[in-house]
N, C-alpha and C positions, 0 to 999 in steps of 0.2 A: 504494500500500500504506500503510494507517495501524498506526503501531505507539502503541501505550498501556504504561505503567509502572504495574504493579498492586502490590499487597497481597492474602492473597487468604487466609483462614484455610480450616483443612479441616472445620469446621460450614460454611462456607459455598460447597463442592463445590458443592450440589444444586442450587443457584441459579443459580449461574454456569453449568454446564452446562444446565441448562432454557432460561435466555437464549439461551445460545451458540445452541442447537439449534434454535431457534426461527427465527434467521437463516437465508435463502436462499444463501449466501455461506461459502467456507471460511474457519476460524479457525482459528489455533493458539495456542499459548499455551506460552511458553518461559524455560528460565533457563541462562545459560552454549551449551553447545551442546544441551544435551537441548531438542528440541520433541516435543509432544504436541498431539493433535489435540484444540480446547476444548470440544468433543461427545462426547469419550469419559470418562463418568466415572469409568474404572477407571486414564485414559492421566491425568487430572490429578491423581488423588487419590495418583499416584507424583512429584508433584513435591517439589522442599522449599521448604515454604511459610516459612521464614526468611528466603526470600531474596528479592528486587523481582522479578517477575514478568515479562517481555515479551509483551504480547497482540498476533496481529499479522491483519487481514485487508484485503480490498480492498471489500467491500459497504459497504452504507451503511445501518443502520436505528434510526429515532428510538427507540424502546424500548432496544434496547442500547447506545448512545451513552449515554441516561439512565444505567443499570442499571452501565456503566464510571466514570460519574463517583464511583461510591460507593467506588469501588477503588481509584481514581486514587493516585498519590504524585505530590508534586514532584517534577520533575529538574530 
């Protein structure tokens, strides 16, 4: 399982979610204990985007590895 530390503004829902979805592979995408599935974009646009993000899945695709770095935070 790969977990990423995002940032993740709500102009840029549509994107994230069109990535996501594009994956063969389940994502989620979480903060605290609320997860949401990264394909639903009604389940992320309830997140609160204040806070660092947890992206979490088990696939693997060069397009969205790219498309995460833009998100990325330090931990």
């Amino acid at each position: 399982m790969i977990h990423r530390k995002i940032r993740l503004r709500p102009d840029e829902v549509k994107k994230f979610v069109a990535a996501a979805s594009k994956c063969d592979f389940d994502i989620d995408i979480a903060y605290n204990r609320y997860v949401v599935d990264a394909k639903s974009i009604v389940g992320v646009l309830g997140l609160d985007f204040n806070q660092i993000l947890t992206v979490s899945y088990s696939g693997y695709d060069e397009d969205f590895e790219s498309f995460m770095r833009h998100f990325a935070v330090a931990s």
